[in-house]
Backbone as CSV, one residue per row, in Angstrom:
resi,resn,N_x,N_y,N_z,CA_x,CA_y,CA_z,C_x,C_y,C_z
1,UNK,-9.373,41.735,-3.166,-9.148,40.617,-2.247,-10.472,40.205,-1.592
2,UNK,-10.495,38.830,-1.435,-11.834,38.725,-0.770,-11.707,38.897,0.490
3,UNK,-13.044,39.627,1.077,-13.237,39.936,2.539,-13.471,39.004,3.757
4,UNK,-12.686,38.967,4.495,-12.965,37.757,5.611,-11.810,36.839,5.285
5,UNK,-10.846,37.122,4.155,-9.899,35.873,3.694,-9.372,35.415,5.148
6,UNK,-9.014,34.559,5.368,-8.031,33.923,6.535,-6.520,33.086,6.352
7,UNK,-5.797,32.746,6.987,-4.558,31.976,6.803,-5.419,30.725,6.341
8,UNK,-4.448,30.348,4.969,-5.549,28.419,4.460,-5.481,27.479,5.474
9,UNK,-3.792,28.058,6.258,-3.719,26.726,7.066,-4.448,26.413,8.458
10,UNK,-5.489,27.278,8.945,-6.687,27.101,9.679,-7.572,26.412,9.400
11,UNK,-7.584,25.209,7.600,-8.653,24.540,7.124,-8.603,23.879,7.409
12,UNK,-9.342,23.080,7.545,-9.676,21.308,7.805,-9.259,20.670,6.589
13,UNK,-9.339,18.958,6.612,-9.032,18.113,5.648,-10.292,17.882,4.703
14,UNK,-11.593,17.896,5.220,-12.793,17.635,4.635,-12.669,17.847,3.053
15,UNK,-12.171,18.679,3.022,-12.724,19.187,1.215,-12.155,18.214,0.218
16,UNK,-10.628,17.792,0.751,-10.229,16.751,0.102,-10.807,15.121,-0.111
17,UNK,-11.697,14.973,0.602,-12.249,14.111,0.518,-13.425,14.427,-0.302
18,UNK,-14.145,15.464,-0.323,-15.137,15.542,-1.111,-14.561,15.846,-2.530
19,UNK,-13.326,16.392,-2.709,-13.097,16.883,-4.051,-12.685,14.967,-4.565
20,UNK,-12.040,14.093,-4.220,-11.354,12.997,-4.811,-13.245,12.195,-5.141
21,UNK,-13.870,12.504,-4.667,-15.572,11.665,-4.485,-15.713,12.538,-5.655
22,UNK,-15.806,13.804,-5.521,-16.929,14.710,-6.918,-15.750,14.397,-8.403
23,UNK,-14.897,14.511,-7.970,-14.357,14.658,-9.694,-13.570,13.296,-10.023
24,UNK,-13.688,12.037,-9.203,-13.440,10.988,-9.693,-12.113,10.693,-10.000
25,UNK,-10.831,11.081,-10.180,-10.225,10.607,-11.197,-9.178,9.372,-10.970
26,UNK,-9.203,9.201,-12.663,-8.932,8.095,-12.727,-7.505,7.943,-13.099
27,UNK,-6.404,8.813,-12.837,-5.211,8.342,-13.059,-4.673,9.816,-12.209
28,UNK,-3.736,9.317,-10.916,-3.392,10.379,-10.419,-1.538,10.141,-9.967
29,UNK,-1.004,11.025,-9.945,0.388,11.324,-9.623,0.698,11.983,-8.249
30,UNK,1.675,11.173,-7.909,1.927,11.339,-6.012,3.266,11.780,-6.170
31,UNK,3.799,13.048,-6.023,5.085,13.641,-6.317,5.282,14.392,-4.818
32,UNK,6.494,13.009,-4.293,6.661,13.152,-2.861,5.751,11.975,-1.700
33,UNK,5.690,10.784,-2.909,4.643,10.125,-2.741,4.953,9.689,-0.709
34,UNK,6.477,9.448,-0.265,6.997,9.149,1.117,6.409,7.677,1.043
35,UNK,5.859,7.029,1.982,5.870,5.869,2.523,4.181,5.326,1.842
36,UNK,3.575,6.631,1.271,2.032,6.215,0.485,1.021,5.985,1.345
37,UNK,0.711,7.046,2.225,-0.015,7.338,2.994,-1.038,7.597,2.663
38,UNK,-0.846,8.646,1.212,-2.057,9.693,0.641,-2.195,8.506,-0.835
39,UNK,-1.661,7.572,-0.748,-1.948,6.574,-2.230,-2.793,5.515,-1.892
40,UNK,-3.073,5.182,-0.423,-4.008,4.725,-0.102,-5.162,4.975,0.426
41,UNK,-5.467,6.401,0.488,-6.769,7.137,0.209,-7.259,6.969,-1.112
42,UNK,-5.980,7.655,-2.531,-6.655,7.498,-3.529,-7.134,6.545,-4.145
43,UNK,-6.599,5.366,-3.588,-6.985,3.883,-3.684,-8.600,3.597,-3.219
44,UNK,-8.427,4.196,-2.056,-10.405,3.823,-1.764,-11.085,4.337,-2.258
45,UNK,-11.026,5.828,-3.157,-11.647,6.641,-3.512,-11.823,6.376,-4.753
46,UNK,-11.444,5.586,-5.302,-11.548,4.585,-7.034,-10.901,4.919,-7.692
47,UNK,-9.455,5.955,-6.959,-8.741,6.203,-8.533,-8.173,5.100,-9.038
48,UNK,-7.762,4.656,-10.127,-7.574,3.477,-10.982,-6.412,3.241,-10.911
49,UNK,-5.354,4.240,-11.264,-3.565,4.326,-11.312,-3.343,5.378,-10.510
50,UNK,-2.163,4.976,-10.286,-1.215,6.115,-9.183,-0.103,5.901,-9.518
51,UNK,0.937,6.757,-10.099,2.201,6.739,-10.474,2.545,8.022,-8.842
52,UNK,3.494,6.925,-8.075,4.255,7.419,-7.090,5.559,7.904,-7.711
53,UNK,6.056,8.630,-7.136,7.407,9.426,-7.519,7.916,9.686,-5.858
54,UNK,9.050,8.959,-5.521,9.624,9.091,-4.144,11.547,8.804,-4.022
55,UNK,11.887,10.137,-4.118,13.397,9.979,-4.338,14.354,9.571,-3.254
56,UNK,13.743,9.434,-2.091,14.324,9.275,-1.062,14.819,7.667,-1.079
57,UNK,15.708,7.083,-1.386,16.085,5.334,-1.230,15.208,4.618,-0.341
58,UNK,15.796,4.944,0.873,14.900,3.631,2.254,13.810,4.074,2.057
59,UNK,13.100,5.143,1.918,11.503,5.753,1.413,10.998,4.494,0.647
60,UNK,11.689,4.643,-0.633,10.989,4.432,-1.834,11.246,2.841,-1.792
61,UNK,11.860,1.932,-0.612,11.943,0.687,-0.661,10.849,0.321,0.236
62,UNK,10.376,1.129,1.128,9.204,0.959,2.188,7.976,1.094,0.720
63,UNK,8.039,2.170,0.308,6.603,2.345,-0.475,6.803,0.988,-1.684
64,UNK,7.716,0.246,-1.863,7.718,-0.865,-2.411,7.377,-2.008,-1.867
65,UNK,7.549,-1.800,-0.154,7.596,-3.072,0.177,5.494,-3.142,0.833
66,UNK,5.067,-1.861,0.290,3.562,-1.918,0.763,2.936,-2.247,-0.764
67,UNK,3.323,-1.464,-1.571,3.028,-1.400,-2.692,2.929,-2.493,-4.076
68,UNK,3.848,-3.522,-3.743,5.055,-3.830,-4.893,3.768,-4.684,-5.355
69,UNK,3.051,-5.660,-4.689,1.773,-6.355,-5.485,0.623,-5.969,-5.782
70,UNK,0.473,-4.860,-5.663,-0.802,-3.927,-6.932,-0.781,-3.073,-7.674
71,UNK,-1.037,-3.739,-8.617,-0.920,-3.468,-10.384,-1.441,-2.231,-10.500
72,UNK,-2.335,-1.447,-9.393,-2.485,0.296,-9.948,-1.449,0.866,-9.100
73,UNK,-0.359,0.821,-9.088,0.616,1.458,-8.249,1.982,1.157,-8.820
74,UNK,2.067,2.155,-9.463,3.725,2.010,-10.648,4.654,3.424,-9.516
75,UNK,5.924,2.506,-9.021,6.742,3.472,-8.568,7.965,3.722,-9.116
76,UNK,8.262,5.134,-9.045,9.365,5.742,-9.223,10.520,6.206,-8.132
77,UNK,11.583,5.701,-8.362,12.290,6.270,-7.750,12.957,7.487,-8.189
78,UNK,12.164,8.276,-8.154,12.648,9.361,-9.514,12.552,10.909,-8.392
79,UNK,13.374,12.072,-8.455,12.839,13.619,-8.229,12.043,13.803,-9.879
80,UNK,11.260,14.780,-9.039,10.858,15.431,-10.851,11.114,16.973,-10.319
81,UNK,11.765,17.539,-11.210,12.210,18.552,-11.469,11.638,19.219,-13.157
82,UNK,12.555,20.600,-13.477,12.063,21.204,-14.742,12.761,20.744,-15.858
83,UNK,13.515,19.940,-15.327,14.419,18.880,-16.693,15.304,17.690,-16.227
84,UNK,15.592,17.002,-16.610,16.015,15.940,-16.838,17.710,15.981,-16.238
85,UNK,17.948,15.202,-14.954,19.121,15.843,-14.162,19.563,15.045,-13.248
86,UNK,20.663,14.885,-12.577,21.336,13.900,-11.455,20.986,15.079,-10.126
87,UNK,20.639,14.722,-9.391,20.927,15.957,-7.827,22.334,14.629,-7.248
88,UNK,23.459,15.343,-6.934,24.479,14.178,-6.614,24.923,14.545,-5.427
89,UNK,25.193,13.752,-4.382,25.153,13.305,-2.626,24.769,14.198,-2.268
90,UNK,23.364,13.796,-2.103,22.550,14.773,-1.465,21.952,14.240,-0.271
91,UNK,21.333,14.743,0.997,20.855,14.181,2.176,19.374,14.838,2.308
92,UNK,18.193,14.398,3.247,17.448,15.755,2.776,17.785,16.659,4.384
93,UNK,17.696,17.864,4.156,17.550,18.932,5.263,16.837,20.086,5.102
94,UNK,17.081,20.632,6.581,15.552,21.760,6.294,14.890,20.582,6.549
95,UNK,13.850,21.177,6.147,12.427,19.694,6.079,12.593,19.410,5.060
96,UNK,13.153,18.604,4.797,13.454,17.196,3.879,13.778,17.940,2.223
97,UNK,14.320,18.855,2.450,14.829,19.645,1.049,16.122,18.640,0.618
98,UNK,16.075,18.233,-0.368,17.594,17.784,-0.941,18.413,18.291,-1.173
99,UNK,18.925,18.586,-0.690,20.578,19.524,-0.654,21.765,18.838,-0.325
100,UNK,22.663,19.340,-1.212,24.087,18.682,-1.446,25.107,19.169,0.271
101,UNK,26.037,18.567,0.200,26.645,18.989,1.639,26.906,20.339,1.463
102,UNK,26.750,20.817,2.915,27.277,22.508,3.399,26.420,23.143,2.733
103,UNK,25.001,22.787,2.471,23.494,23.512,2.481,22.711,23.564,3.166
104,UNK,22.573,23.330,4.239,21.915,23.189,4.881,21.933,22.052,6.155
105,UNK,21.707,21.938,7.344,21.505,21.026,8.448,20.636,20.092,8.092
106,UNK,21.486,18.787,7.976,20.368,17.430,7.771,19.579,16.974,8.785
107,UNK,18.739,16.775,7.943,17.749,16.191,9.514,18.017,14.779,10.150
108,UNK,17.669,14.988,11.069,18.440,14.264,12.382,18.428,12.681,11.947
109,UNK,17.312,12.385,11.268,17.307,11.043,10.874,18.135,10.178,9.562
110,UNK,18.819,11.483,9.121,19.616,10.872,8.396,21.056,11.281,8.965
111,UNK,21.177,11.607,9.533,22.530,12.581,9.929,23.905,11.646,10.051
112,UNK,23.623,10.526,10.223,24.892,8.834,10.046,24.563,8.120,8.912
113,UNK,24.084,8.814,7.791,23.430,7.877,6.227,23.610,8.215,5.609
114,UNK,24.500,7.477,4.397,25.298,8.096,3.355,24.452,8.854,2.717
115,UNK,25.138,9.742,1.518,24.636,10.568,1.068,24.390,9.538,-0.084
116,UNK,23.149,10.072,-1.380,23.123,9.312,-2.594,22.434,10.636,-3.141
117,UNK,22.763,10.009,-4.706,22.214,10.472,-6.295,20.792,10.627,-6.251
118,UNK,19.935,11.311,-6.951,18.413,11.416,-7.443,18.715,11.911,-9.057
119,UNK,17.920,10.744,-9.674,17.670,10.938,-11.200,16.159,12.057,-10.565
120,UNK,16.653,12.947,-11.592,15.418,13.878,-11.717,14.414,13.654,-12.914
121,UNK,13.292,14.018,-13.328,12.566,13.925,-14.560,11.660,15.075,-14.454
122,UNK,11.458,15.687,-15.580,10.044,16.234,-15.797,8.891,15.550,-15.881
123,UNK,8.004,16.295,-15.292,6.149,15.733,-15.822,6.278,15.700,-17.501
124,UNK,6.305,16.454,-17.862,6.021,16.859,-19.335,6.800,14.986,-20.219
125,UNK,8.033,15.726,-19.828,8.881,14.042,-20.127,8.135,12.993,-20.015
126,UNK,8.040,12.752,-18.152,7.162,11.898,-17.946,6.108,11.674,-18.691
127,UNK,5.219,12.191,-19.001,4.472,11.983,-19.854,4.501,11.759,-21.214
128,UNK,5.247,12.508,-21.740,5.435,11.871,-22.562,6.299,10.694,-23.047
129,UNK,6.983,10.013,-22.516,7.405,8.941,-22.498,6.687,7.352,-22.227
130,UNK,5.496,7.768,-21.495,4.536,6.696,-21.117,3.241,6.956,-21.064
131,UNK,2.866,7.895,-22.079,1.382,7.918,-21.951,0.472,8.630,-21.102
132,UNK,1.168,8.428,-19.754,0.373,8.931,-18.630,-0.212,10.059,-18.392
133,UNK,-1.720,10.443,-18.118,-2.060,11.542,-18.047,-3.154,12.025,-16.743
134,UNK,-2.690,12.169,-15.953,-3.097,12.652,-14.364,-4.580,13.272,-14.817
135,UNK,-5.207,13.094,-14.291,-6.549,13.794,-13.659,-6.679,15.015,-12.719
136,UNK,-5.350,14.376,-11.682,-5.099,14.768,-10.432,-3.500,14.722,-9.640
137,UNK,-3.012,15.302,-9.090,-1.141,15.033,-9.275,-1.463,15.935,-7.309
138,UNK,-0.960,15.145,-6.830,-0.345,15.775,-5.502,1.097,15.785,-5.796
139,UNK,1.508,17.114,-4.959,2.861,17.852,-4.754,3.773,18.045,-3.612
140,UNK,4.366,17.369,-3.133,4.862,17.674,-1.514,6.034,17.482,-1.785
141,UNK,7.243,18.412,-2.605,8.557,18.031,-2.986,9.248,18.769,-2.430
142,UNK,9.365,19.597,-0.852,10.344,19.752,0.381,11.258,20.915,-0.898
143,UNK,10.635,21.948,-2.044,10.846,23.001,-2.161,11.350,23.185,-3.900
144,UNK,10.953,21.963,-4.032,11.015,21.777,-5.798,9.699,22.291,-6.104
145,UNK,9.260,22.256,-5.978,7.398,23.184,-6.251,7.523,23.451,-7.409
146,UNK,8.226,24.918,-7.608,8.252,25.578,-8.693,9.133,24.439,-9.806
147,UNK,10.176,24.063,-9.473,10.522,23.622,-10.296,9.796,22.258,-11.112
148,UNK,9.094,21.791,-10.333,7.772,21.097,-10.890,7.211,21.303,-11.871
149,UNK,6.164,22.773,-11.509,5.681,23.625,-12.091,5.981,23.930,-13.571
150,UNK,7.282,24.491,-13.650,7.956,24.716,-14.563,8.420,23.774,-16.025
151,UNK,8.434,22.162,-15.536,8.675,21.531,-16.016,7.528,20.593,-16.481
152,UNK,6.496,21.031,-16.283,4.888,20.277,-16.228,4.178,21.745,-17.027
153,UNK,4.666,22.738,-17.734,4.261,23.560,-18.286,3.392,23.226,-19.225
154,UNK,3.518,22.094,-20.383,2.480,21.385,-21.148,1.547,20.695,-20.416
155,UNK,2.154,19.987,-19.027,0.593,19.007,-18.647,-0.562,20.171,-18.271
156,UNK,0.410,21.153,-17.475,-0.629,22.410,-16.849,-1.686,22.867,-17.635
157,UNK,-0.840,23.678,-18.989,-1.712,24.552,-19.410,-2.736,23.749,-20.517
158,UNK,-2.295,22.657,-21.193,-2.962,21.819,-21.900,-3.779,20.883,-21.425
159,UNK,-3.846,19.797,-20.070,-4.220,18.744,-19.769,-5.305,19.109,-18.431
160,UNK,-4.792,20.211,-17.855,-5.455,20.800,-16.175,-6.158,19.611,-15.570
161,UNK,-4.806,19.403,-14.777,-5.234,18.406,-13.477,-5.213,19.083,-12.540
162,UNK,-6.392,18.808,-11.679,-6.112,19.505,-10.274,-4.718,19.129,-9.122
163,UNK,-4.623,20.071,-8.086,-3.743,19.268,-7.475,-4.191,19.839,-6.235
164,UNK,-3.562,18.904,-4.917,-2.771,19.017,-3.908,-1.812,19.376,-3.651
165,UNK,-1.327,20.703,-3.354,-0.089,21.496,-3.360,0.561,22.086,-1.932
166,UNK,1.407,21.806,-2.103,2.308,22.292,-0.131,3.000,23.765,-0.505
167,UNK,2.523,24.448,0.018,3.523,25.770,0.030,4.810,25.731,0.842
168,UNK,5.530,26.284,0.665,6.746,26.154,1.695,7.738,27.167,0.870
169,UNK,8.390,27.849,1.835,9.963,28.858,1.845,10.767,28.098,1.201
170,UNK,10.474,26.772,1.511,11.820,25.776,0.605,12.292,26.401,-0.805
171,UNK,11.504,26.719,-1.233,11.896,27.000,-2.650,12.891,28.066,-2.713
172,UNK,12.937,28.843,-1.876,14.595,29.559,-1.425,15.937,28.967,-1.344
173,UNK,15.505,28.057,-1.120,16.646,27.157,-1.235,17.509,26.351,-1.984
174,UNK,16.282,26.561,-2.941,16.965,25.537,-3.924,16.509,26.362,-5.622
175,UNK,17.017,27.392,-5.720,17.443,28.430,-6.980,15.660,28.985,-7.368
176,UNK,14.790,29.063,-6.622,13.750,29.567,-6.721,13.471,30.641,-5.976
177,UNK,12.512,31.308,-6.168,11.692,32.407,-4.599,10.314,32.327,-5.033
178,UNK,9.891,32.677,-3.705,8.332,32.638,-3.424,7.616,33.205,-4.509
179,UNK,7.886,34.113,-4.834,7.300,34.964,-5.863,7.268,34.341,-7.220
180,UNK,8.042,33.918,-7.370,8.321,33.138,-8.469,7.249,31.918,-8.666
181,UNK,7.306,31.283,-7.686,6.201,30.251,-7.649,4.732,30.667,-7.710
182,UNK,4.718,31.611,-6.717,3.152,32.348,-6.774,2.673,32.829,-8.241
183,UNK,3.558,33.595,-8.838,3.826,33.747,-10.313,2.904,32.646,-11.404
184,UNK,3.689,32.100,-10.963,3.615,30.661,-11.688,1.791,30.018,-11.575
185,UNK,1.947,29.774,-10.515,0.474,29.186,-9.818,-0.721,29.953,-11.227
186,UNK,-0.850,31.145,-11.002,-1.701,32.294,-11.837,-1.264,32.431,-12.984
187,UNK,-0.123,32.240,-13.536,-0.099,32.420,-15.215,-0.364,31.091,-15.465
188,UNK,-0.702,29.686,-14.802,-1.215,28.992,-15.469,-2.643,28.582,-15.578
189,UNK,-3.324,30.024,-14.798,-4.838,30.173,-14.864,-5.137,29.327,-13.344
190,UNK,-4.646,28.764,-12.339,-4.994,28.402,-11.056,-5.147,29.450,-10.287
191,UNK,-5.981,28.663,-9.262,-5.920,29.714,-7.950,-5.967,28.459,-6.876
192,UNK,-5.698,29.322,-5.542,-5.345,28.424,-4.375,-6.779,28.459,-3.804
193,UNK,-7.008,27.132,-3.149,-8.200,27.074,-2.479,-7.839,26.133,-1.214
194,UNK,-8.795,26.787,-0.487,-8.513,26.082,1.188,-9.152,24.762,1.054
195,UNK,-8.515,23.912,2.189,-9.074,22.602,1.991,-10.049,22.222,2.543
196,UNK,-10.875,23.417,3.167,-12.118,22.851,3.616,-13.094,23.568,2.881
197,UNK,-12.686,24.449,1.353,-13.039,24.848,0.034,-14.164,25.910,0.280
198,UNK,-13.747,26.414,1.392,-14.552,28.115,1.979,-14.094,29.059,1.383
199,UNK,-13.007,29.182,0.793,-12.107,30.345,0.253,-11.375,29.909,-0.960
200,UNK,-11.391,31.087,-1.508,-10.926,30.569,-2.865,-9.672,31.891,-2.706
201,UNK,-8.118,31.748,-3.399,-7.329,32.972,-3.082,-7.520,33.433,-4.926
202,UNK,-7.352,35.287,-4.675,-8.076,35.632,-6.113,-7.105,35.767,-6.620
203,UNK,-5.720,36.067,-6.015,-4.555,36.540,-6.911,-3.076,36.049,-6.208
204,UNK,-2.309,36.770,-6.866,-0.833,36.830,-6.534,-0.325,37.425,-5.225
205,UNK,-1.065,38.864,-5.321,-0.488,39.218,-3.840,-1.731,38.610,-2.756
206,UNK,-2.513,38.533,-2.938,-3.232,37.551,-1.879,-2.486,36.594,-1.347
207,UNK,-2.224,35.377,-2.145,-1.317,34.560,-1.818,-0.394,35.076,-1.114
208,UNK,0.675,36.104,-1.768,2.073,36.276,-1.210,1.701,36.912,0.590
209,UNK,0.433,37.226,0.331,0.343,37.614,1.596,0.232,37.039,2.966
210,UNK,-0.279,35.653,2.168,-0.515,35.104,3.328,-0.048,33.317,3.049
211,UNK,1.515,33.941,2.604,2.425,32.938,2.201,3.182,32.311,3.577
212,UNK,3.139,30.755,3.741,3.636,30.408,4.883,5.404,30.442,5.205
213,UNK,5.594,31.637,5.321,6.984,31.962,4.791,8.314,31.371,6.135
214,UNK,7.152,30.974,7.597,7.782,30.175,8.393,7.672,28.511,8.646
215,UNK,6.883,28.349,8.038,6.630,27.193,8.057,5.821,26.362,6.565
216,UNK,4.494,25.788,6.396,4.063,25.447,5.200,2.838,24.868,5.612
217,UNK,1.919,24.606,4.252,0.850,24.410,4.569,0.208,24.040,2.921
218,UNK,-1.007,23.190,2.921,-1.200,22.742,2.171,-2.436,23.089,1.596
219,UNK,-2.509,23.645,0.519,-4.069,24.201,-0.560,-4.347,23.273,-1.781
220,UNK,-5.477,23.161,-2.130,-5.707,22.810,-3.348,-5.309,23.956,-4.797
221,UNK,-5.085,23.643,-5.814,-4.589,24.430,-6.999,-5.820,23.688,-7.812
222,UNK,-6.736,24.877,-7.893,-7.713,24.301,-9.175,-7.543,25.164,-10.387
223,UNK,-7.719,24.861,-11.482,-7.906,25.445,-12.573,-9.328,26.331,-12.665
224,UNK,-8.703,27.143,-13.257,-10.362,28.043,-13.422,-11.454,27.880,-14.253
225,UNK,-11.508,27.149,-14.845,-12.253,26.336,-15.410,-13.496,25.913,-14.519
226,UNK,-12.357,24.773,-13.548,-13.141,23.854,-13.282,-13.945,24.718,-12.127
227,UNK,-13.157,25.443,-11.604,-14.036,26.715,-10.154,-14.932,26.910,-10.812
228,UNK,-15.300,27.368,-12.112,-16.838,27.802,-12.757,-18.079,26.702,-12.753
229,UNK,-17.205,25.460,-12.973,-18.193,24.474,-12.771,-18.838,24.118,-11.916
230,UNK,-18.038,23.829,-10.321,-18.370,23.052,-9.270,-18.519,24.467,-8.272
231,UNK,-19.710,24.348,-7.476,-19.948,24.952,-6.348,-19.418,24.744,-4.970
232,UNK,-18.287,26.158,-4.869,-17.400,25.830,-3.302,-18.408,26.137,-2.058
């Protein structure tokens, strides 16, 4: 384990800005894209395309109604999951986990709003169905993580895009565990890095150790590859 490691979520935002400047890319994926907050960073930063993915309805009509007249911004109203699937009347709760009724306490802002459907998709699908091939893919899916993961098994181990990744307990919730995900992260040759890119995490139980198991927090997932290249 490295010495001096700390909790990631003590990092600053900085690194993310320097990582979207050093490695450029030019076609990136927003999974959990919300209202496209983080799609108009990647917008200044020259990425070219942004395929949003935002399952939430009134969400994904706001990120339309900012979005809908520029041509590098293709949205989905889609979950992506590890296959191809309906999630049916679902609300989100917890922090914004999609769960069907009597799973969980909805959050307060939907708590008088009907429930609705999410078409799910894979990355892998996704991709292959349209070509598309990320550079770069942010992740903030309120506890689908793994199941992401899982279903992006070809973009991962074949294509290695970096990402923006949210840790979170969520994944308890919805037919995953922590371990499982952490798992995952490292058999596809990643490691977690803080976002102000001081620390790099070396393994599995590192991570699990200092897994945000009350709350969540957000690391970069680089491929190891690319850690050999660029100086943290």
């Amino acid at each position: 384990m490295i010495e001096n490691w700390r909790p990631l979520y003590f990092c600053g935002w900085h690194g993310y800005h320097i990582l979207l400047e050093a490695l450029t890319p030019q076609v990136a994926f927003d999974l959990g894209a919300n209202v496209g907050g983080f799609i108009q960073e990647m917008l200044l930063r020259g990425v070219e395309k942004v395929h949003a993915f935002e399952p939430v309805p009134d969400v994904c009509d706001q990120l339309r109604s900012t979005f809908s007249q520029d041509e590098r911004v293709i949205i989905n109203q889609l979950g992506v999951s590890d296959h191809t699937e309906v999630l049916k009347d679902v609300l989100p709760t917890y922090a914004w986990a999609l769960l069907p009724a009597g799973k969980g306490a909805v959050a307060m802002e939907y708590a008088g709003k009907p429930r609705f459907d999410v078409r799910c998709i894979s990355l892998d699908e996704y991709v292959a169905n349209t070509g598309a091939v990320p550079d770069y893919v942010k992740i903030d899916v309120d506890g689908y993580e793994c199941h992401v993961l899982e279903g992006g098994r070809k973009l991962f181990t074949e294509k290695r895009p970096w990402m923006l990744f949210e840790l979170s307990e969520l994944v308890n919730h919805v037919g995953r565990t922590v371990e499982q995900l952490c798992n995952l992260i490292y058999e596809y040759r990643y490691k977690a890095v803080s976002l102000d890119l001081a620390y790099i995490c070396p393994d599995v139980p590192a991570l699990l150790e200092h897994f945000p198991y009350n709350s969540s927090y957000d690391v970069f997932l680089l491929p190891d590859e690319l850690l050999k290249e660029i100086t943290l």
